[in-house]
C-alpha positions as CSV (number, residue, x, y, z in Angstrom):
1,X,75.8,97.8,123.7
2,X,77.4,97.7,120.6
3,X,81.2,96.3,120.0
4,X,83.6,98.1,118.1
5,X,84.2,95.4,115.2
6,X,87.7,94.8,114.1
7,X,88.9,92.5,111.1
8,X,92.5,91.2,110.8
9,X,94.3,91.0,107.4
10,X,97.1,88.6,108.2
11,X,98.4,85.4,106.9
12,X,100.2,84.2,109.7
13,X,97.6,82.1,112.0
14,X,99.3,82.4,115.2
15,X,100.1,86.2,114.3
16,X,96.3,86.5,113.6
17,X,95.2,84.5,116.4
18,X,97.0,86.8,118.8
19,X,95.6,89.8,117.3
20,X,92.2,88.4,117.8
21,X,92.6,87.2,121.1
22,X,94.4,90.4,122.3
23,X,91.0,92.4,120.8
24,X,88.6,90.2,122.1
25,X,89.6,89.9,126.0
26,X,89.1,93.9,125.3
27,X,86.0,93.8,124.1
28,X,85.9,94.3,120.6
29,X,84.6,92.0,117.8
30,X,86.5,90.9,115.6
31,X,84.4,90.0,112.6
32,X,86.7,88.4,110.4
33,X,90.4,87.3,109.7
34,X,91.7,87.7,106.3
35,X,94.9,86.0,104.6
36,X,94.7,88.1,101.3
37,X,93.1,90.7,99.1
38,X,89.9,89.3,98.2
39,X,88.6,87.5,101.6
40,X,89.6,91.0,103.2
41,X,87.7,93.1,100.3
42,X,85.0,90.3,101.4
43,X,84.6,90.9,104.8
44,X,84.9,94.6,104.9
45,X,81.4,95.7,105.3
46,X,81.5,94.6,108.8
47,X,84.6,96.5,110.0
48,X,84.9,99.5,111.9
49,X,88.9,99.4,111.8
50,X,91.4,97.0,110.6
51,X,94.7,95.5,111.5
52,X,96.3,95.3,108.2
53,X,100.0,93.4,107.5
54,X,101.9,94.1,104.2
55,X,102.9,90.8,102.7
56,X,100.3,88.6,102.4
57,X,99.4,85.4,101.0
58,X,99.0,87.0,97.6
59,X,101.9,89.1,98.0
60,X,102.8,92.5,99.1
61,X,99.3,93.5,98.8
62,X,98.7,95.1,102.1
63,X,99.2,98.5,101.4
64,X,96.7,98.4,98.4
65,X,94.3,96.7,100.5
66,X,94.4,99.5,102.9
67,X,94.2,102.3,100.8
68,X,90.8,99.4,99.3
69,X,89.2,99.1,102.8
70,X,90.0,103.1,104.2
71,X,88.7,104.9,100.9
72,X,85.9,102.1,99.4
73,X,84.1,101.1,103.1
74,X,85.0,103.7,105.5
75,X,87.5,101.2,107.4
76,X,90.1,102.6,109.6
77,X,93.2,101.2,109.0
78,X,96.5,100.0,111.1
79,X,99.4,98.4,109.4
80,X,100.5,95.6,111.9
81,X,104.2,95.0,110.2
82,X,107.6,94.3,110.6
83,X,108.3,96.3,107.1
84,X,106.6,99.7,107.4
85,X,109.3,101.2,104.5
86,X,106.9,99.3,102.5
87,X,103.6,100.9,103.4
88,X,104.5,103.9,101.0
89,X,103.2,107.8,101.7
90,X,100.5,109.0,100.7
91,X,98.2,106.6,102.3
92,X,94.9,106.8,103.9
93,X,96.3,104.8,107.1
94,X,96.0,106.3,110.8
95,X,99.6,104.5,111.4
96,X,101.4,101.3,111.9
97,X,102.4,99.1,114.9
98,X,105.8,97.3,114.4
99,X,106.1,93.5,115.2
100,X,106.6,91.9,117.1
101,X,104.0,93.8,118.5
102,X,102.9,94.1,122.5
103,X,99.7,94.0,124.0
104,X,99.6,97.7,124.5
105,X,100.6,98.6,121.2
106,X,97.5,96.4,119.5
107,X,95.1,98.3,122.5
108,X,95.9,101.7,121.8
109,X,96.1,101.5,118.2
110,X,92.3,99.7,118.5
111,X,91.4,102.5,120.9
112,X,92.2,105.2,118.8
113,X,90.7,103.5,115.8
114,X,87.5,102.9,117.4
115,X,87.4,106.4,118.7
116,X,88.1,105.5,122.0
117,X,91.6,107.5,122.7
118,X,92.8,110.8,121.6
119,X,96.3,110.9,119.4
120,X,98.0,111.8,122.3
121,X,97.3,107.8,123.5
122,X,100.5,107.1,120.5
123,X,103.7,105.7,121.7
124,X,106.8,104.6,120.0
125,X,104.9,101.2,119.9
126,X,101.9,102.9,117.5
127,X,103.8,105.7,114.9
128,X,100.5,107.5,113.7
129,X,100.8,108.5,110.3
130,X,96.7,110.4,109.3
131,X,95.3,110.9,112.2
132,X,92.4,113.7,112.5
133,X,93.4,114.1,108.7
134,X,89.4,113.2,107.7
135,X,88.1,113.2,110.5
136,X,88.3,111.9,114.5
């Protein structure tokens, strides 16, 4: 069986750590954790979906790094931030999770990511912001 593979753009360690700890006990892969632009343009490829934050080590660079990994690789991407005014509309994002973040909010914005759950699995922990715009 294949895992859904997941990569987490996020400079905060323990942030990131969480993420990938919270994705794996679920049983998805997480193929990577990114802390800017390039390692994330790096280690793209292998991503179904991505938990994105906005500022990163290199700055605010999040939402460019987004619209990078959605329109360049096919990567479905989640803004995990505590910001979102900053994500800016357009953008090729399904939606955002606030932090702090739950458990539940990380699992059902993976699940609808990966396919898994239908729109309707959105709560005001996951604000959706594209979804079933291109496809799903």
């Amino acid at each position: 069986m294949v895992l859904p593979t997941a990569l987490i753009v996020e400079d905060e360690i323990f942030v990131a750590l969480d993420l990938e700890r919270i994705l794996t006990d679920a049983g998805y892969q997480v193929t990577g954790i990114a802390a800017d632009r390039a390692s994330a343009l790096a280690a793209a490829p292998t991503a179904q979906f991505a938990f994105v934050d906005i500022n990163l080590r290199d700055g605010p660079t999040g939402p460019e790094i987004g619209t990078a990994l959605a329109r360049d690789y096919g990567v479905k991407v989640v803004f995990v931030t505590a910001n979102p005014g900053q994500i800016g509309l357009p953008c090729d994002a399904l939606g955002y999770v606030r932090k702090p973040f739950s458990e539940r909010a990380i699992l059902t914005a993976a699940a609808v990511a990966a396919g898994k759950e239908h729109a309707a699995a959105a709560n005001d922990d996951l604000v959706l912001l594209n979804y079933g715009v291109n496809d799903a």
